[in-house]
N, CA, C and O of each residue as an XYZ file, in Angstrom:
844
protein
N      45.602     81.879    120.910
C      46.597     81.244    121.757
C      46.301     79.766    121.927
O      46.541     79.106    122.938
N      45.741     79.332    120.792
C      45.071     77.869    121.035
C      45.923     76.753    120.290
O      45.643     76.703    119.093
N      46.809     75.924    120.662
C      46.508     75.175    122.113
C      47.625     75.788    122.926
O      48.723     76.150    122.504
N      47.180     75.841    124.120
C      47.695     75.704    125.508
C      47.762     74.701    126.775
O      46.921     73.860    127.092
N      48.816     74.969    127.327
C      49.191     74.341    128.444
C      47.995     73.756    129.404
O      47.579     74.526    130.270
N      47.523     72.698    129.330
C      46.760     71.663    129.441
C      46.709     70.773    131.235
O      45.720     70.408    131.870
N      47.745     70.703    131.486
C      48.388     69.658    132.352
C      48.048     68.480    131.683
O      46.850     68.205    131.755
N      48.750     67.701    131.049
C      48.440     66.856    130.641
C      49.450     65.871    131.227
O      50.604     66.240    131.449
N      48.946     64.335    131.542
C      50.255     63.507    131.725
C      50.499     62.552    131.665
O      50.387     61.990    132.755
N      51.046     61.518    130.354
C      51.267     60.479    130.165
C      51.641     59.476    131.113
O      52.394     59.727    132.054
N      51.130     58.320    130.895
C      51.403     57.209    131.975
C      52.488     56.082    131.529
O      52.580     55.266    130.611
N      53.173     56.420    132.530
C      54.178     55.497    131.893
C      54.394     54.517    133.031
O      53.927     54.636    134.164
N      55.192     53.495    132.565
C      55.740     52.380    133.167
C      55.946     52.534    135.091
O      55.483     51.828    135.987
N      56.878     53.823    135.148
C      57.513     54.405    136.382
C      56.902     55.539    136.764
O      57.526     56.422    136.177
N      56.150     55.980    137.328
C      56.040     57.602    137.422
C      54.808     58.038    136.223
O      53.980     57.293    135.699
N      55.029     59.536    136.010
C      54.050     60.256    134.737
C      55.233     61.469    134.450
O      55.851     62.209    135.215
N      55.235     61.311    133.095
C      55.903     62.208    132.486
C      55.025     63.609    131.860
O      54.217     63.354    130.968
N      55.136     64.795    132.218
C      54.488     65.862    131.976
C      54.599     66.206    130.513
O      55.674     66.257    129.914
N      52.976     66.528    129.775
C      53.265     66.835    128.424
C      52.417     68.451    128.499
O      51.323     68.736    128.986
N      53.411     69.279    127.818
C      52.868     70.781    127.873
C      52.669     70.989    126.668
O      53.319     70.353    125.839
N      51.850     71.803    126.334
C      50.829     72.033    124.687
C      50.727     72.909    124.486
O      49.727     73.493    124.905
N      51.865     73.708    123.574
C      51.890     75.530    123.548
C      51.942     75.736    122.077
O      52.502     74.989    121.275
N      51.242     76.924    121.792
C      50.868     77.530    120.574
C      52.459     78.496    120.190
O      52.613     79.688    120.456
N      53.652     77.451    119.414
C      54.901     78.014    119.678
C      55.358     79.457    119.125
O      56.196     80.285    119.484
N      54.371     79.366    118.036
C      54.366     80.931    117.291
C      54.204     81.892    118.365
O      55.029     82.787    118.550
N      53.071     81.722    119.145
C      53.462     82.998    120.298
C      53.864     83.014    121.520
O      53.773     83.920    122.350
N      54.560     81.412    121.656
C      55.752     81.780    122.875
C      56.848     82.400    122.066
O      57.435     83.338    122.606
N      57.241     82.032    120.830
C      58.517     82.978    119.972
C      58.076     84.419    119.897
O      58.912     85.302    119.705
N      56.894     84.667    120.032
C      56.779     86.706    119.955
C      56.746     86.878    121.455
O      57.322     87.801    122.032
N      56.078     85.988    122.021
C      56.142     86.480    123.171
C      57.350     86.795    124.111
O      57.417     87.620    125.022
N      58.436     85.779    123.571
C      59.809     86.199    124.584
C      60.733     87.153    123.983
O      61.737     87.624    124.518
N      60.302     87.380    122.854
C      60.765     88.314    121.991
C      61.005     89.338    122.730
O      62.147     89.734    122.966
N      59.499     90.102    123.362
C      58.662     91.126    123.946
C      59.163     91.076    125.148
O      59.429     92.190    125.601
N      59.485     89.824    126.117
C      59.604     89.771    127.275
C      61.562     90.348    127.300
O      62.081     91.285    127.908
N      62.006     89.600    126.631
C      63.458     89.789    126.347
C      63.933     91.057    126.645
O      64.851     91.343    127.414
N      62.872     92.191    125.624
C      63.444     93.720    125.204
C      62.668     94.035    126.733
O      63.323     94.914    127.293
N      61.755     93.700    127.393
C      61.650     94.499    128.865
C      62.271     94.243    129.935
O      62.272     94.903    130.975
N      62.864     93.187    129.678
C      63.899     92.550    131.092
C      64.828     93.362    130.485
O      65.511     93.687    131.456
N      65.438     94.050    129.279
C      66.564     94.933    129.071
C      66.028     95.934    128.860
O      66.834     96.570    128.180
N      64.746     96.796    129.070
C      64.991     98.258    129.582
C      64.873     98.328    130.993
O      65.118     99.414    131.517
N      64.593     97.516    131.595
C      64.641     97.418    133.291
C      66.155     97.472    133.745
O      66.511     97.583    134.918
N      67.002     97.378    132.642
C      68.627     97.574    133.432
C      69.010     96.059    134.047
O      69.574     95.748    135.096
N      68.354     95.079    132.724
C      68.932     93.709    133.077
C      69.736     93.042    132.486
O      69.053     93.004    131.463
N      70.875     92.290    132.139
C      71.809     91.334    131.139
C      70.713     90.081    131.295
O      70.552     89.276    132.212
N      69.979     90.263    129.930
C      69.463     88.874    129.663
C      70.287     87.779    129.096
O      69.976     86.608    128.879
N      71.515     88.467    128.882
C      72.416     86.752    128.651
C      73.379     86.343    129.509
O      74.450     85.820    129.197
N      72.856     86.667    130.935
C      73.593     86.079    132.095
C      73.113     84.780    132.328
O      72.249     84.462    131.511
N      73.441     83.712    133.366
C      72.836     82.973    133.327
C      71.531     82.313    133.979
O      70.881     81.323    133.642
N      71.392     83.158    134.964
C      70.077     83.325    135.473
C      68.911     83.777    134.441
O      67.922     83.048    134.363
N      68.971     84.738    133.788
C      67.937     85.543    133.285
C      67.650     84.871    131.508
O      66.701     85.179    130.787
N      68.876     83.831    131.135
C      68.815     83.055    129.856
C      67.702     82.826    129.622
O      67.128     83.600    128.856
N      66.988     81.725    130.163
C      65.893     81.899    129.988
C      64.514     81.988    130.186
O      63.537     81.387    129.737
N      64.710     82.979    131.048
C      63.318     83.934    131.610
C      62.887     84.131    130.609
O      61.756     83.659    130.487
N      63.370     84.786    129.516
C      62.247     85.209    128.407
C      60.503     84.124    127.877
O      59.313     84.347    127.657
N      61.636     82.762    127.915
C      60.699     81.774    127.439
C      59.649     80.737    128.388
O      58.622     80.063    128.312
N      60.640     81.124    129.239
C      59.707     80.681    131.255
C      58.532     81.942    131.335
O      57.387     81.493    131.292
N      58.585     82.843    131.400
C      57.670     84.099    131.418
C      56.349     83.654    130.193
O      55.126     83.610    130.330
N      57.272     83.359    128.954
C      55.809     83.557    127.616
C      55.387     82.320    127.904
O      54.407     82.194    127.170
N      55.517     81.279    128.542
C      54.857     79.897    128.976
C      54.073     80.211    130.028
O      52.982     79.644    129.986
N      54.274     81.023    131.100
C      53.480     81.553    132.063
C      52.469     82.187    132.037
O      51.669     82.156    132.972
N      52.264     83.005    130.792
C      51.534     84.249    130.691
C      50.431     83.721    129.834
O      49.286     84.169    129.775
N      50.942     82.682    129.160
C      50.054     81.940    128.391
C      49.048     80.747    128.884
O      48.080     80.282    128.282
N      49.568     80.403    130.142
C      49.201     79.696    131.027
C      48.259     80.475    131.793
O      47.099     80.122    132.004
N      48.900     81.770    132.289
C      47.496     82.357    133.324
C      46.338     82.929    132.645
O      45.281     83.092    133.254
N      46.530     83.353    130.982
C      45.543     83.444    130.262
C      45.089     82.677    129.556
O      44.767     83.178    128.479
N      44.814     81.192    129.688
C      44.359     80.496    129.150
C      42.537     80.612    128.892
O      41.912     80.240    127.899
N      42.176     81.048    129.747
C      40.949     81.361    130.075
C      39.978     82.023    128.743
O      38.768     81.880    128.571
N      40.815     82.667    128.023
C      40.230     83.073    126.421
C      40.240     81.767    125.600
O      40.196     81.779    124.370
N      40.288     80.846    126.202
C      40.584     79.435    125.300
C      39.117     78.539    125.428
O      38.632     77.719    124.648
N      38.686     78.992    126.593
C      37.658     78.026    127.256
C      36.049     78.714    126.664
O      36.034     79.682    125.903
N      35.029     78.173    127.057
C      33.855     79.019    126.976
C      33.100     78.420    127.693
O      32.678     77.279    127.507
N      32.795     79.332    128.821
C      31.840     79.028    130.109
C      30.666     78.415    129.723
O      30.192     77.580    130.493
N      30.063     78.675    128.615
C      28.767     78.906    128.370
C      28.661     76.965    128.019
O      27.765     76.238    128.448
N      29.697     76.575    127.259
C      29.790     74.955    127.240
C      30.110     74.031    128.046
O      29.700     72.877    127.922
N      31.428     74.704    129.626
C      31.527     73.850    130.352
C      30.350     73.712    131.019
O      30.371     72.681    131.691
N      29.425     74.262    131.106
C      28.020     74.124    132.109
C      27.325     73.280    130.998
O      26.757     72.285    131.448
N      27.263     73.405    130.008
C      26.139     72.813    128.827
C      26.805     71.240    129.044
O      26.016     70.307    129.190
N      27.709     71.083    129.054
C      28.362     69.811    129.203
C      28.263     69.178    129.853
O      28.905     68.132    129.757
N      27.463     69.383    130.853
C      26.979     68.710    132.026
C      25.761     69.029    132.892
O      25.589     69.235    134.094
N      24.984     68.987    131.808
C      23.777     69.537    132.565
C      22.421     68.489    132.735
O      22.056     68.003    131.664
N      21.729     68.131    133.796
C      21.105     67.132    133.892
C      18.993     68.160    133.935
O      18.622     69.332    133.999
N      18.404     67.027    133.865
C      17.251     67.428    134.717
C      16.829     66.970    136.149
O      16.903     65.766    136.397
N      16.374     67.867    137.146
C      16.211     67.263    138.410
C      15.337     68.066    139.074
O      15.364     69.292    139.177
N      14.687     67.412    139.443
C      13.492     68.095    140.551
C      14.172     68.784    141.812
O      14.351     68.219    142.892
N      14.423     69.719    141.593
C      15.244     70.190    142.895
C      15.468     71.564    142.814
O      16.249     72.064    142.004
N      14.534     72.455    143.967
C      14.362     73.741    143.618
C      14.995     74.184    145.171
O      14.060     74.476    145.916
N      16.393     74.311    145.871
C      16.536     74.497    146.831
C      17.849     74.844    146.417
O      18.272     74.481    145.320
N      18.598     75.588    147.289
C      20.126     76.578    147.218
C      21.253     75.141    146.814
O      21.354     74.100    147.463
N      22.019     75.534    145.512
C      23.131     74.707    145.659
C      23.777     76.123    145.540
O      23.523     77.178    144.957
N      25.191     75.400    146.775
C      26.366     76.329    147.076
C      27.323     76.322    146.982
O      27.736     75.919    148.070
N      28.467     76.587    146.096
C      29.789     75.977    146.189
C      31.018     77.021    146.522
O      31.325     77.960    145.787
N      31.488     76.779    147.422
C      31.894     78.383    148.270
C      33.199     77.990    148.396
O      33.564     76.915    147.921
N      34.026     78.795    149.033
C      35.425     78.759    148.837
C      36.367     78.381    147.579
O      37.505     78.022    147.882
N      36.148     78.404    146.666
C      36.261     78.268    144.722
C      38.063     78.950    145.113
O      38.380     79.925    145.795
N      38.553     78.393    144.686
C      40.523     79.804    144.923
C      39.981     80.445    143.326
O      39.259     79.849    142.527
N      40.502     81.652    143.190
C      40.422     82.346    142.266
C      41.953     82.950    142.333
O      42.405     83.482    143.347
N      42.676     82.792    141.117
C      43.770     84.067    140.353
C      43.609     84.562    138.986
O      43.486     84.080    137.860
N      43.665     85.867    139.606
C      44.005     86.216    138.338
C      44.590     87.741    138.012
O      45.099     88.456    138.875
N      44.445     88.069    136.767
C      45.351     89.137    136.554
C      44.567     90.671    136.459
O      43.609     91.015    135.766
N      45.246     91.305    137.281
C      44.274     92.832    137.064
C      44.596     93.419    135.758
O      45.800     93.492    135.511
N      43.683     93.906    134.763
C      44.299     94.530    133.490
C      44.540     95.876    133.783
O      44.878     96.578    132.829
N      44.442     96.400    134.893
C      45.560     97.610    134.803
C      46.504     98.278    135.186
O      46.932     99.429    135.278
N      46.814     96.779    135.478
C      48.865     96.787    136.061
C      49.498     95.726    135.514
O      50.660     95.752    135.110
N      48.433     94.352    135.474
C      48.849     93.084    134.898
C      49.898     92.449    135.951
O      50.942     91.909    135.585
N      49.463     92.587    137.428
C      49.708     92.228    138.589
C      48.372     91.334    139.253
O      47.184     91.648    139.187
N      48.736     90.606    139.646
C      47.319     89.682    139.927
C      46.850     89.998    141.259
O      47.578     90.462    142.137
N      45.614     89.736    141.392
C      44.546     89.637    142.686
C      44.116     88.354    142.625
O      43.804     87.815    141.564
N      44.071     87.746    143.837
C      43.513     86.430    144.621
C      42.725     86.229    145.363
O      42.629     87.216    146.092
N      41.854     85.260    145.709
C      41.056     85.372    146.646
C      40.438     84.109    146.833
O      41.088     83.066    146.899
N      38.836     84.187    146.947
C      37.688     82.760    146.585
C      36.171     83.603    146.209
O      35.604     84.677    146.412
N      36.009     82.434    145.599
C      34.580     83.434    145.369
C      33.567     82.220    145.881
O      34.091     81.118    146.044
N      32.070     82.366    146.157
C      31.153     81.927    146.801
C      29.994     81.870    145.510
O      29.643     82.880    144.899
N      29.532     80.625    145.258
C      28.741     80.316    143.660
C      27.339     79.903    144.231
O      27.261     78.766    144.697
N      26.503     80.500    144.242
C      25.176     79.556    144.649
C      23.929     79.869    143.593
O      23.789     80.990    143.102
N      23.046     78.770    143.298
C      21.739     78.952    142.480
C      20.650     78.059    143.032
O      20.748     77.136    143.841
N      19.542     78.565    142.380
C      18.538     77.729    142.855
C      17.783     77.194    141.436
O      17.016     77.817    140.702
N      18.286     75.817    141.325
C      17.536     75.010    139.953
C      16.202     75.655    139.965
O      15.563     76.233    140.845
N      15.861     75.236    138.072
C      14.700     75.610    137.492
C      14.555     74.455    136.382
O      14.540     74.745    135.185
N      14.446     73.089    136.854
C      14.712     72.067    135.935
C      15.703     71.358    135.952
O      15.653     70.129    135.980
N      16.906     72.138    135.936
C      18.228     71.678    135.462
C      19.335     72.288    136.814
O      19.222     73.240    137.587
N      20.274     71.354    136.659
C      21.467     71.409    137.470
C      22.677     71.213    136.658
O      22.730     70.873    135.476
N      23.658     71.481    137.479
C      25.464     70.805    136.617
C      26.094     70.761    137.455
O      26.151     71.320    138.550
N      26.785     69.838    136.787
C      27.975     69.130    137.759
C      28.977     70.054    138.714
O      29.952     70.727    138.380
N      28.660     69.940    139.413
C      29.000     70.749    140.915
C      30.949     71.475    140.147
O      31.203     72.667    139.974
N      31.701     70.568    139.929
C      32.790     71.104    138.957
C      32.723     71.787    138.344
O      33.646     72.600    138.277
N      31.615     71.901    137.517
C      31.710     73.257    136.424
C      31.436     74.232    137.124
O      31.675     75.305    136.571
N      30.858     74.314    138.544
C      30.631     75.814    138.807
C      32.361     76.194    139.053
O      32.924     77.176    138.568
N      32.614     75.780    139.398
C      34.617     75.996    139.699
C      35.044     76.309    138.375
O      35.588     77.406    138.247
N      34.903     75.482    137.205
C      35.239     75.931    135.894
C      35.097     77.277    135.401
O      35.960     77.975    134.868
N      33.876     77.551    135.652
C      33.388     78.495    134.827
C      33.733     79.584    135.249
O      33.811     80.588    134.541
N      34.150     79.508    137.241
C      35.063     80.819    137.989
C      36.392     80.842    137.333
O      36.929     81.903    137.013
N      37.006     79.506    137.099
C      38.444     79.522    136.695
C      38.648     80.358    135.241
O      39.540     81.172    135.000
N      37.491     79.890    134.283
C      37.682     80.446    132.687
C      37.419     81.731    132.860
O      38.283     82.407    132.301
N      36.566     82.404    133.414
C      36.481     83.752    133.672
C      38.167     84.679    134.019
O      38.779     85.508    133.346
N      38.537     83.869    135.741
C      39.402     84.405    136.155
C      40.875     84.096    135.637
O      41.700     84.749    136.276
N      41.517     83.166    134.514
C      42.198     83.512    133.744
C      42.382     84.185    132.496
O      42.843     83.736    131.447
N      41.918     85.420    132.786
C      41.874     86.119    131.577
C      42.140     87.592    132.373
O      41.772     87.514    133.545
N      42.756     89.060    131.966
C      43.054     90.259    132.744
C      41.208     90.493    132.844
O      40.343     90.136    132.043
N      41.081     91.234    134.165
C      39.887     91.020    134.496
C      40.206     92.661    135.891
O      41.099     93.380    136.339
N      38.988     92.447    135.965
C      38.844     93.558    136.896
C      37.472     92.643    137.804
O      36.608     91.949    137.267
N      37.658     92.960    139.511
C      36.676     91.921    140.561
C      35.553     92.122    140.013
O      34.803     91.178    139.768
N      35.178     93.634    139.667
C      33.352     93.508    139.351
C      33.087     93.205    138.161
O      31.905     92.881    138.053
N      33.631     93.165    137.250
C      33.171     92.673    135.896
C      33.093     91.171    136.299
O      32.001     90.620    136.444
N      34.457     90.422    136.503
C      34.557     88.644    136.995
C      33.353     88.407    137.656
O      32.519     87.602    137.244
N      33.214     89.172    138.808
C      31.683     88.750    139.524
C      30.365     88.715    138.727
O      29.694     87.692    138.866
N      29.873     89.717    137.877
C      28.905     89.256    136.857
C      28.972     88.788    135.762
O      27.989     88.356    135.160
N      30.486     88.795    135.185
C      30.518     87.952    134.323
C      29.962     86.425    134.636
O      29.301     85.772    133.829
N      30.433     85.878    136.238
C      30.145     84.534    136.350
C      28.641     84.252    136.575
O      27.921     83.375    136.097
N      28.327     85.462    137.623
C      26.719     85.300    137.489
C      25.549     85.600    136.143
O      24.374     85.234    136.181
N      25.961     86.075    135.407
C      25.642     85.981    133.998
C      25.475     84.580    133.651
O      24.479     83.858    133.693
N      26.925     84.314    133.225
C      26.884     83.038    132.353
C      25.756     81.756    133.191
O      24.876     81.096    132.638
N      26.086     81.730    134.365
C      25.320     80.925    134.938
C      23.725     80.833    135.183
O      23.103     79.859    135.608
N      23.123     82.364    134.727
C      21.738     82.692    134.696
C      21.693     82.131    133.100
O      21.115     81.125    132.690
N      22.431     83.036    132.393
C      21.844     82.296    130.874
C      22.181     81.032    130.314
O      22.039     80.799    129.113
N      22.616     80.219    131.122
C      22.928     79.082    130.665
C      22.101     78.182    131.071
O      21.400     77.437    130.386
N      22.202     78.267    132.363
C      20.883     76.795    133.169
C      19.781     77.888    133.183
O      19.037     77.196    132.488
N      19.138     78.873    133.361
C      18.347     79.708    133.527
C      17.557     79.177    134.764
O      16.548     78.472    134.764
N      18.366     79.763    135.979
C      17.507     79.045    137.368
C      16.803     80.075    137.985
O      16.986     81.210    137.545
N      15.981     79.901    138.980
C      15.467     80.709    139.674
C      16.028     81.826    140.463
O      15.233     82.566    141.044
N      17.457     82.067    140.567
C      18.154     83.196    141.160
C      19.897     82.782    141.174
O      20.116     81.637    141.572
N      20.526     83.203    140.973
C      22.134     82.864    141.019
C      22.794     84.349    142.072
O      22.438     85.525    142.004
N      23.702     83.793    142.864
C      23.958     84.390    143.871
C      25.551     84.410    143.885
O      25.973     83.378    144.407
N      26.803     85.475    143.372
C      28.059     85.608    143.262
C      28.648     86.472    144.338
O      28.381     87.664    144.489
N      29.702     85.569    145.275
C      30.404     86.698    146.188
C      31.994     86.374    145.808
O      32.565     85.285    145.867
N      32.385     87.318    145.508
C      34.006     87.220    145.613
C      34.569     88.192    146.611
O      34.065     89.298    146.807
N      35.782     87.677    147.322
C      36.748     88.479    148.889
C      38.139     87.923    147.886
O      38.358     86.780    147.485
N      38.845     89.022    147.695
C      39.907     89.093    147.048
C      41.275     90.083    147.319
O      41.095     91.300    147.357
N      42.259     89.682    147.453
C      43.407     90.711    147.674
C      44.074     90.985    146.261
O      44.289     90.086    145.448
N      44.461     92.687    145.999
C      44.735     92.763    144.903
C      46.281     93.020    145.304
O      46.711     93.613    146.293
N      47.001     92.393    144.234
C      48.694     92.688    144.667
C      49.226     94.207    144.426
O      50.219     94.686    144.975
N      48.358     94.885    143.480
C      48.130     96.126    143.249
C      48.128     97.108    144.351
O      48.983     97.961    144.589
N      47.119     96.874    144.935
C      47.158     97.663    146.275
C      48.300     97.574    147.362
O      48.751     98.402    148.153
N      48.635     96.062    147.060
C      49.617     96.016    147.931
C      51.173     96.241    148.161
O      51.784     96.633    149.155
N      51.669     95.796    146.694
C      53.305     95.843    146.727
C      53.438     97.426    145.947
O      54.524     97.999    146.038
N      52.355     98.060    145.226
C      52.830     99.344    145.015
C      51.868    100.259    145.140
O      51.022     99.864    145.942
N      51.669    101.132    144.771
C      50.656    102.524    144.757
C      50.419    102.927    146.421
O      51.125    103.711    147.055
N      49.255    102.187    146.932
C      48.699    102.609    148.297
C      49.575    101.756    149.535
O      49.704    102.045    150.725
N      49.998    100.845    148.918
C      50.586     99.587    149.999
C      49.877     99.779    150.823
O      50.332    100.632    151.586
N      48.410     99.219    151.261
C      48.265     98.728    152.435
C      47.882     96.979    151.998
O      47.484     96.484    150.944
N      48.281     96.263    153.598
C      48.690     94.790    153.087
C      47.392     93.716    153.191
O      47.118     92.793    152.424
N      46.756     94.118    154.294
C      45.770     93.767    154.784
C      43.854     94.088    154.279
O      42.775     94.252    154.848
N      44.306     94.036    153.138
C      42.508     95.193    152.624
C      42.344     93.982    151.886
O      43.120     93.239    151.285
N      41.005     93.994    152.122
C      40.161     92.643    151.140
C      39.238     93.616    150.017
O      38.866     94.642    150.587
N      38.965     93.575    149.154
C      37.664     93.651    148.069
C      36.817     92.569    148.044
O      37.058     91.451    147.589
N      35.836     92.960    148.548
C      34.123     91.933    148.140
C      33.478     92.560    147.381
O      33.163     93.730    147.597
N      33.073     91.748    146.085
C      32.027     92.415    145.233
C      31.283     91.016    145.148
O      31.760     89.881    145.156
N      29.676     91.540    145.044
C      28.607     90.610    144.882
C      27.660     90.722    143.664
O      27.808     91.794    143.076
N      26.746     89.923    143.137
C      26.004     90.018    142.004
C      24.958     89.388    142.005
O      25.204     88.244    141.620
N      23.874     89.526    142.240
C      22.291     88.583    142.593
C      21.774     88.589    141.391
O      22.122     89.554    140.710
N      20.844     87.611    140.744
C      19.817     87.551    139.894
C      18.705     86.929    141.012
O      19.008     86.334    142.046
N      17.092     87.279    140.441
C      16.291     86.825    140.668
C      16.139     86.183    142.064
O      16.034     87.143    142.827
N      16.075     85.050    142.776
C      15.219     84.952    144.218
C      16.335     84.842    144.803
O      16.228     83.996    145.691
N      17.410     85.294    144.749
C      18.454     86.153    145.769
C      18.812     88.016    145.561
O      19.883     88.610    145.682
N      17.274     88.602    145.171
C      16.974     89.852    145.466
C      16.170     90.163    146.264
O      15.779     91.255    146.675
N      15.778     88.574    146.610
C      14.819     88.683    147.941
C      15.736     88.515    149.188
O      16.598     87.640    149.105
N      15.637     89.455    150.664
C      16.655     89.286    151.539
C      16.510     88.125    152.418
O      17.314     87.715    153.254
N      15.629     87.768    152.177
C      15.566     86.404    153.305
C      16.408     85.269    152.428
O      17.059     84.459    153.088
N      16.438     85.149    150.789
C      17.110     83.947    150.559
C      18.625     84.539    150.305
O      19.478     83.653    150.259
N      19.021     85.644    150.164
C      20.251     86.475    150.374
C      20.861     86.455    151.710
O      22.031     86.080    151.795
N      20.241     86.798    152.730
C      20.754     86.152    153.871
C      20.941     84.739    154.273
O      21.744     84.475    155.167
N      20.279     83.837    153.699
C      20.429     82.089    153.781
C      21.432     82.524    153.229
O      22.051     82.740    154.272
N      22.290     82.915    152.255
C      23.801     82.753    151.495
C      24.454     83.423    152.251
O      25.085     82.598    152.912
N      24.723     84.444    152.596
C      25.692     85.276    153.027
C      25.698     84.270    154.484
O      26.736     83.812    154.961
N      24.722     84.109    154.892
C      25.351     82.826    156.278
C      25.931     81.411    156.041
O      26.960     81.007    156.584
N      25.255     80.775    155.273
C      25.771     79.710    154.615
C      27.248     79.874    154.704
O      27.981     79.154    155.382
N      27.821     81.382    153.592
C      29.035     81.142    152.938
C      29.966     81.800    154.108
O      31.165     82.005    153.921
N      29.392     82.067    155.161
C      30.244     82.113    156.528
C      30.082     81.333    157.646
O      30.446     81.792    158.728
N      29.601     80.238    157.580
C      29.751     79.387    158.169
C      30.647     78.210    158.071
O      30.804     77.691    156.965
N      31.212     77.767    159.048
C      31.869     76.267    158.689
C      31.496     75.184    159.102
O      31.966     74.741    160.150
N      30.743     74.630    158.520
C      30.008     73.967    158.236
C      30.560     72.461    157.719
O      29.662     71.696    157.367
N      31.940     71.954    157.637
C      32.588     71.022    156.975
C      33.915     71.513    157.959
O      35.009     70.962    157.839
């Protein structure tokens, strides 16, 4: 699906004009696909509302899965320094969307990123990146949660990496169980956040407000 929708935006004279970057071969299969399900749902796709949904939808879908485009493992390499600094970095409240793969209805939330250097650090942004490349892709909360704490142990290899995600799934909510109000937290520790004293420094940290 490579290239994709970028935000990209030229500077012009007046204003910025938006340039979008789509791989057109599979927005053409894709609305193809979208077309024939808006008409077994009992819809006239050549009304004028629904014209063109087909091709608004395969720009969308390609957009929220962009995330197979990226690779975590480089946005961190891309910015990685050396620094004497062996104490909790935390970067908490992160927005997370993304898509559940087994409805292909999305869950939302934030997730809570913390490590403790072993040499090396990165740019406080990539920890957000590397939640975002994960969470555009169909995903399920506990895999996303160690997927991110993974990449982030084998990449900087620090002394402990610490993952909380609180997420609402739309799943639960607009069909099957409908209840509206239910959160999912899933967590994932490596190394000196399996110890509870520096596990509790996080779990307070990332409930505090503090800013």
């Amino acid at each position: 699906m490579n290239p994709i929708n970028n935000g990209d935006y030229e500077d012009l004279e007046f204003g910025y004009k938006r340039i979008d970057k789509w791989n057109d071969e599979n927005i053409k299969k894709l609305s193809v696909h979208y077309r024939g399900i808006i008409e077994l749902v009992g819809e006239d796709t050549l009304r004028e509302g629904l014209e063109k949904t087909p091709l608004r939808v395969a720009k969308a879908i390609q957009f929220l899965m962009q995330g197979y485009n990226h690779n975590p493992e480089e946005i961190i390499k891309s910015a990685m320094f050396r620094e004497d600094y062996q104490q909790m970095v935390l970067v908490k409240d992160i927005e997370i969307y993304s898509m559940c793969e087994h409805h292909m209805i999305p869950f939302f939330g934030k997730a809570h990123v913390a490590y403790i250097p072993d040499k090396y650090i990165t740019g406080l942004s990539k920890i957000a990146r590397v939640v975002e490349a994960f969470a555009r892709r169909l995903q399920v909360q506990e895999r996303l949660t160690t997927q991110i704490r993974d990449c982030i142990q084998e990449t900087l290899n620090p002394l402990g990496v610490a993952v909380v995600i609180e997420a609402q799934h739309l799943c639960m909510m607009m069909r099957g169980i409908q209840k509206q109000n239910s959160v999912t937290t899933t967590s994932a520790f490596t190394g000196e956040f399996l110890k509870v004293a520096t596990r509790e420094e996080f779990i307070h940290l990332i409930g505090s407000k503090l800013h």
